[in-house]
C-alpha positions as CSV (number, residue, x, y, z in Angstrom):
1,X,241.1,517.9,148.8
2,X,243.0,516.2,151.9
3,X,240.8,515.7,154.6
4,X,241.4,517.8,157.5
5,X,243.9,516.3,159.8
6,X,243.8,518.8,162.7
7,X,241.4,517.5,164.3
8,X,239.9,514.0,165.7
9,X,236.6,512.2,165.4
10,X,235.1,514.5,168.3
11,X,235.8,517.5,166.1
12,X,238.7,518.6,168.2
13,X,241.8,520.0,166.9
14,X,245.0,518.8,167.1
15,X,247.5,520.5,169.3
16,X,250.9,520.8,168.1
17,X,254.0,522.1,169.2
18,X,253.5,525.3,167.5
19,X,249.9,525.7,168.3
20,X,250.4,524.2,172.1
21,X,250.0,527.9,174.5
22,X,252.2,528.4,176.8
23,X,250.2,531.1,179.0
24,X,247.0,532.2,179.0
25,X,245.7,529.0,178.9
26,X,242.1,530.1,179.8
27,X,241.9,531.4,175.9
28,X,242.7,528.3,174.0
29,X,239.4,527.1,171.7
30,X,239.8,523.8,170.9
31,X,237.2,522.5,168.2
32,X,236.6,522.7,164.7
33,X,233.4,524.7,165.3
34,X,235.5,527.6,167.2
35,X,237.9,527.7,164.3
36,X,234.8,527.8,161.8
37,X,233.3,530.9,163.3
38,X,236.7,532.9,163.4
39,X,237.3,532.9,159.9
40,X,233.5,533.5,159.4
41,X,233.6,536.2,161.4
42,X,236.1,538.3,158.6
43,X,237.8,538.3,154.8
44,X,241.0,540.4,156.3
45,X,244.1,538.2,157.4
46,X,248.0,538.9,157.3
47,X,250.1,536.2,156.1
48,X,253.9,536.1,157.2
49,X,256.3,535.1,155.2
50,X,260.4,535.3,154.5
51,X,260.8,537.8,151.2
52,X,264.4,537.6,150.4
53,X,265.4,536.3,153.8
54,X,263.6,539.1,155.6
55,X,260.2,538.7,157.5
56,X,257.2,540.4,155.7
57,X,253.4,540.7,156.7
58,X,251.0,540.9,154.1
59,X,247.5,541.7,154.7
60,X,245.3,540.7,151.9
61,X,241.4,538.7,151.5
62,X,240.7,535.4,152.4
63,X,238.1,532.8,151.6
64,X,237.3,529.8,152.7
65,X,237.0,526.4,151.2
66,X,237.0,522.5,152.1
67,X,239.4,522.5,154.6
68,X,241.4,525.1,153.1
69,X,241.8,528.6,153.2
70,X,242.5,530.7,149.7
71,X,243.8,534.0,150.4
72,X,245.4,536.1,147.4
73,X,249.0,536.1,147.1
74,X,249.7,539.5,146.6
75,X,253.1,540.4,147.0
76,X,254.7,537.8,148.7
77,X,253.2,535.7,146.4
78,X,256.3,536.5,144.1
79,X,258.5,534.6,147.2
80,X,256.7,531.9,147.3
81,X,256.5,531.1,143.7
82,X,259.9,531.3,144.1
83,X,260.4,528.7,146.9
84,X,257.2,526.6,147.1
85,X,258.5,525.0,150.1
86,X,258.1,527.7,152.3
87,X,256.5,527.7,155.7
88,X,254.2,530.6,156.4
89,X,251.8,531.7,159.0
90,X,248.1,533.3,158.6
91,X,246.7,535.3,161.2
92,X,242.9,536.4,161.7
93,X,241.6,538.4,164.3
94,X,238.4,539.8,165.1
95,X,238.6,542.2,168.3
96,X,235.2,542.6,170.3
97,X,235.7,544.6,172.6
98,X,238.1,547.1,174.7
99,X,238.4,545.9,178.8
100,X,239.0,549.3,180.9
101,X,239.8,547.4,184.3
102,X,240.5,550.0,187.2
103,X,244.0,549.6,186.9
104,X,246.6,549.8,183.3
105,X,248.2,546.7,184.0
106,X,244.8,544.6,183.9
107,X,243.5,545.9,180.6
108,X,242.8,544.1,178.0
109,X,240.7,543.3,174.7
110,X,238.1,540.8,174.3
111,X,238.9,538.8,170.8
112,X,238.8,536.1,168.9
113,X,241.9,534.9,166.9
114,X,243.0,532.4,164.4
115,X,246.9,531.7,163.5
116,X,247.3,529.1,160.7
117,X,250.9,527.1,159.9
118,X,251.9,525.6,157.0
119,X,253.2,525.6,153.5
120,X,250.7,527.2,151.1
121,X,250.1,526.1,147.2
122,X,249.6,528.2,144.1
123,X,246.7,527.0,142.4
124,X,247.1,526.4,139.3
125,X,244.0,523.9,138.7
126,X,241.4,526.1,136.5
127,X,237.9,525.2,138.6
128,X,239.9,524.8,141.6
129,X,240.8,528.1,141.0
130,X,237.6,529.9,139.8
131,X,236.2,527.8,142.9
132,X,238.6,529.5,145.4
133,X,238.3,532.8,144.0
134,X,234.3,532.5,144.4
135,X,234.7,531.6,148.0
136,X,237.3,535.1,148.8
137,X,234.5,537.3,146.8
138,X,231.6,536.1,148.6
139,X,233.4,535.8,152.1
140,X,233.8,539.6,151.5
141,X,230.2,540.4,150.0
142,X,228.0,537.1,149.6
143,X,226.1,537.4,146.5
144,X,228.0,539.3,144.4
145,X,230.1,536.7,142.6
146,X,227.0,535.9,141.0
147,X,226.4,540.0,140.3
148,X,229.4,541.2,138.5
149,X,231.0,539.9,135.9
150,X,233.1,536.9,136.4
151,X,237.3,536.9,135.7
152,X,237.8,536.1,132.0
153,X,241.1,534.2,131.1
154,X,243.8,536.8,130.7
155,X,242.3,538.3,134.2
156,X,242.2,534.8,136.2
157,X,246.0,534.1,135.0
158,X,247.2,537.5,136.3
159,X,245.8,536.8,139.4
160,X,247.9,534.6,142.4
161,X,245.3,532.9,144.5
162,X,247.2,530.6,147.5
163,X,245.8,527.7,148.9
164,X,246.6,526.6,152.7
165,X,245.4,524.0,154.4
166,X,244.2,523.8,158.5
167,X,246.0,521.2,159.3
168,X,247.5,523.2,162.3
169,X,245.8,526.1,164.0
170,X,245.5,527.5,167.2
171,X,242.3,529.2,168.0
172,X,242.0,532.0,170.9
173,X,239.4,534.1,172.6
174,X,238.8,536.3,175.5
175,X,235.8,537.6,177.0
176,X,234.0,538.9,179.7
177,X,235.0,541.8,182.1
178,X,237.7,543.3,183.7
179,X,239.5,540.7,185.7
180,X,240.7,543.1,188.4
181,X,237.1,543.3,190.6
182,X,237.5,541.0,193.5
183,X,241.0,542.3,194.4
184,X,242.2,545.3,195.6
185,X,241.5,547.8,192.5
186,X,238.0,546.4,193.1
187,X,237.4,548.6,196.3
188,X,238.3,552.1,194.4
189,X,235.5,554.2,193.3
190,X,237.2,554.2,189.4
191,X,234.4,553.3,186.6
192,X,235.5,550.0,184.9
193,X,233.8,547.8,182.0
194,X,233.8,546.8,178.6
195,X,233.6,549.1,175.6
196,X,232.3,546.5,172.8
197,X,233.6,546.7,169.2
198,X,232.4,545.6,166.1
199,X,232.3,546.3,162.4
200,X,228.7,547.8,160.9
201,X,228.8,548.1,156.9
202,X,228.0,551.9,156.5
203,X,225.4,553.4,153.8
204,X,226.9,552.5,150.1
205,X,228.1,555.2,148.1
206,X,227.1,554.7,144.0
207,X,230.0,555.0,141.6
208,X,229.1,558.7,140.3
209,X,229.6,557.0,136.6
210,X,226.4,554.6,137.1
211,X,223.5,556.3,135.2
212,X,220.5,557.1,137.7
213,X,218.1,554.0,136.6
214,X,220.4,551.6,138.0
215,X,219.3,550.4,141.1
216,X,220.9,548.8,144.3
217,X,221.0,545.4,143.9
218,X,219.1,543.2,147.2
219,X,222.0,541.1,148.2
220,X,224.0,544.7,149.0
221,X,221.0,546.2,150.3
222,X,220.8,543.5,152.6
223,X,224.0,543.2,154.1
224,X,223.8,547.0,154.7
225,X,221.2,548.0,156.5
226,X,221.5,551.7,158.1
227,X,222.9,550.4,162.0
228,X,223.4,547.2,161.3
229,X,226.4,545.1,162.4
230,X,227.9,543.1,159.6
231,X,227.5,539.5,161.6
232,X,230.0,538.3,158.4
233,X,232.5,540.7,159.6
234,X,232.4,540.0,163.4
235,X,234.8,541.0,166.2
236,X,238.0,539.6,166.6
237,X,241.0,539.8,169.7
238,X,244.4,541.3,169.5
239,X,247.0,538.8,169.7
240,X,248.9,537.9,172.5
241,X,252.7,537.0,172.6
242,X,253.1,533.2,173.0
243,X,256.7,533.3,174.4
């Protein structure tokens, strides 16, 4: 693997000309460590990419790797198998929270957000790939890669697994409350506040093939406890328009 070249020896990343913000500078995250708990906050991004000259946003599952994120190709995999060279960009976002200020124009949504540049590679190396496709199952539900059955070879060559590195990223957040109490709006009797969001794995449901002796394995009754929120999955922000 290349080492990571988005950030220097501090652990700060690298601001580019793409990744510079333009407004809302309070929300810019700036180190490795901010970027690491994004995309361990989720498995879900959307990856943009130019299908037959016209713009197309996939989601699909991610994973993540050294200095690399694998995400499945899906169907714009086909495009980029096609033109190798093509630029893309991977966006991840967790959103935490709705902000009801007193007044429409100031709400907002607290968040956390990744958006990745670059030019993505089909993997083609065998243990790279297995590797990769590991590291997208267990992002999604740690411990089941070593559960279920693993891909055999007809099923790991019918699958596209994409590898892009973080070699330019721009990491946002926003949190707290409403920003509208010390003006005006803030001398009106209208409630205001933060409704918080998150994503709680819900009670599993058995396949209604699976014969009554078999029993629900610990890692999946573990990362679904009745009420609890799924840490894995976390809360990310709504993007905001760079212009």
């Amino acid at each position: 693997m290349n080492q990571l070249s988005d950030r220097s020896g501090d652990g700060q990343l690298t601001v580019t000309d793409r990744t510079r913000l333009r407004r809302g500078r309070e929300k810019v995250r700036t180190t490795r460590a901010d970027l690491d708990e994004v995309l361990a906050a989720g498995f879900v991004c959307h990856l943009g990419v130019l299908v037959d000259g016209a713009p197309m946003v996939v989601p699909t599952v991610y994973g993540v790797g050294d200095d690399v994120l694998y995400l499945h190709g899906s169907v714009a995999s086909r495009s980029l198998v096609q033109a190798p060279d093509a630029p893309v960009c991977v966006t991840v976002t967790q959103v935490d929270g709705i902000v009801l200020a007193r007044s429409v124009f100031e709400h907002s949504i607290n968040y956390r957000s990744v958006m990745i540049y670059g030019v993505p590679r089909v993997v083609t190396d065998p243990d790279e790939k297995l590797a990769g496709l590991r590291a997208v199952t267990e992002q999604c539900a740690p411990g089941q890669w070593d559960y279920a059955r693993g891909p055999n070879r007809k099923e790991s060559a019918a699958t596209t697994l994409l590898a892009l590195g973080l070699s330019e990223v721009s990491v946002k957040a926003r949190t707290g409350p409403p920003d509208d109490g010390e003006g005006p709006d803030g001398m009106t009797n209208r409630w205001a506040g933060v409704i918080p969001l998150g994503t709680v794995r819900g009670t599993p449901e058995p396949d209604p093939l699976l014969s009554a002796d078999i029993e629900m394995p610990p890692h999946i009754s573990a990362m679904t406890r009745s009420g609890e929120r799924a840490d894995v999955l976390g809360a990310l922000p709504v993007a905001e328009s760079e212009g």
